[in-house]
N, C-alpha and C positions, 0 to 999 in steps of 0.2 A: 264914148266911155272915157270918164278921168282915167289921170292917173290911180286915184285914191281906190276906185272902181273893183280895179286890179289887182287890188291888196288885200279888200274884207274878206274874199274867202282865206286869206293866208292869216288874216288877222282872228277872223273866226275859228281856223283850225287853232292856230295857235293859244287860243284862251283856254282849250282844252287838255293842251298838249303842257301848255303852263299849270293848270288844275292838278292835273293828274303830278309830272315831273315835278312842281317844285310844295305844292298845298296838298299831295296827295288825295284831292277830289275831283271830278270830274264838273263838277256842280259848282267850279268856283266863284267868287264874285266878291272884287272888292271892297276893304270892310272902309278906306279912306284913299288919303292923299297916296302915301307912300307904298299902299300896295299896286297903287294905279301904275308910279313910279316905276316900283320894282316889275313890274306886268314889262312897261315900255320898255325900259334897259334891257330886257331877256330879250325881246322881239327885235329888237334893231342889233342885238351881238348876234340873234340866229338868224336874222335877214338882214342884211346890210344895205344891200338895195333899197332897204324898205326907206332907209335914209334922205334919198330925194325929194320923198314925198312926208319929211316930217314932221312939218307942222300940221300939214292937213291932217295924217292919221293919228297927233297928240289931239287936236281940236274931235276927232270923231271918237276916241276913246273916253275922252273926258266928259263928251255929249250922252254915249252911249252907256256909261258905268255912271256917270249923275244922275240917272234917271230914277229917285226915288220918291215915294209918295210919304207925304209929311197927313199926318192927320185925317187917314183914309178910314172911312164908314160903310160899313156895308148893313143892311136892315133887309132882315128877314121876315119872312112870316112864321108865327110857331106849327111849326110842323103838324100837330096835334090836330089845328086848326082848318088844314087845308086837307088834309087827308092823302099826304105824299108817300108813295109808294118808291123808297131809293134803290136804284137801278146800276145806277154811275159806280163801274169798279176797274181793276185794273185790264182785263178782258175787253172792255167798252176802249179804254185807251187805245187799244192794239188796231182798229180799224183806221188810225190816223200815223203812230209810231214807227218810225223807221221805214216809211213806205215811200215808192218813188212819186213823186209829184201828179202821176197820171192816172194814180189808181186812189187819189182820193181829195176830195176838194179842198181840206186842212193842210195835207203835203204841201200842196201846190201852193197855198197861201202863204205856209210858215215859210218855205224857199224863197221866196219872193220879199218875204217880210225881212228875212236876216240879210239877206240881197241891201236892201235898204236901210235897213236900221243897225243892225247888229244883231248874233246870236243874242247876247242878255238881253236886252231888250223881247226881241221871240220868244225866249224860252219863259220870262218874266209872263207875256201874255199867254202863252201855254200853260202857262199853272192856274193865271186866272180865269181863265175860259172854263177850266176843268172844274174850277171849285163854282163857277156859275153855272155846270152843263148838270152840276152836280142837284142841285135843285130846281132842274127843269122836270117834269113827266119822261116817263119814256112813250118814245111818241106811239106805238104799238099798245099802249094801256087804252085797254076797254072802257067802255061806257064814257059820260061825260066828265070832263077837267078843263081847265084852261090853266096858263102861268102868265104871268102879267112881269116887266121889271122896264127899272126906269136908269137910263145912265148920265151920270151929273158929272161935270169934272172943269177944270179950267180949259180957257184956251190951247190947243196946240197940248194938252197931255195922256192922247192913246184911245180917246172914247172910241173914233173910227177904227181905227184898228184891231180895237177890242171886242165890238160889236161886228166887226167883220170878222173876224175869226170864229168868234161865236158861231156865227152863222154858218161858218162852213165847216164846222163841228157838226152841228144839229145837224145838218144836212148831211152827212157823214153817217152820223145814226140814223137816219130813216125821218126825219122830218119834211114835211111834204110842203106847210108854207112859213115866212118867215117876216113878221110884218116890220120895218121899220119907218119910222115917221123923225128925221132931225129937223129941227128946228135950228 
């Protein structure tokens, strides 16, 4: 374990504790440079320590708060057409929310993923998983369905990750198989 290792979860409470204390939100997130700045300045006057290791943890804030999608597409099919039955509400959320990592395949994924990446970054594919779980079938619906989706994206920006979460979503609601094929 880095040093740097030893810090994300202080760094990840603290993006919340910064949210809340200075942006009055919990959900906060970078709109540029200078809030990155001001993010950093707060974190190294309320951890000093953190100082040691401060290039590494500028380099993984700047990695992890950059993380944004230029010119992203999503293509659905018209609802009308497929005969989708919506399911996805906040109730559905609550089987993965705030649960300890043993009692659900998403817990255990998101833990590991902010472990790794950063909360923003997690919580970023927590909302898109959600709006993609949102037009899947619920897997318990009667008679015949299928859902088809394809993920396209550059090099190195979240497809795995995405579609790995995905999947231990689905399988969180009661999905039984889960086909992937990367190329």
């Amino acid at each position: 374990m880095s040093e740097l290792d030893a810090f994300i979860p202080v760094i990840n409470g603290h993006i919340d504790y910064f949210g809340i204390k200075k942006k009055k939100t919990k959900s906060w997130y970078p709109k540029n440079k200078k809030d990155i700045d001001e993010f950093l300045e707060d974190l190294f006057k309320t951890y000093p320590e953190a100082k040691k290791v401060n290039s590494e943890i500028i380099v993984f804030i700047q990695k992890n708060f950059a993380t944004t999608m230029e010119n992203d597409m999503t293509l659905r099919a018209n609802v009308k057409d497929r005969n989708h039955e919506p399911w996805f509400n906040d109730d559905t959320k609550k089987l993965w929310e705030n649960k300890i990592y043993t009692s659900s395949q998403y817990a255990y994924y998101k833990k590991n993923l902010e472990n790794k990446l950063g909360k923003i970054v997690s919580n970023d594919i927590d909302i898109s998983t959600n709006e993609i779980l949102e037009d899947l079938e619920k897997p318990s619906r009667q008679g015949n369905w299928e859902t088809k989706g394809m993920v396209v994206g550059d090099v190195q920006s979240g497809k795995t990750s995405n579609y790995n979460a995905l999947i231990a979503k689905a399988i969180d609601c009661g999905y039984k198989v889960a086909r992937c094929c990367p190329q």
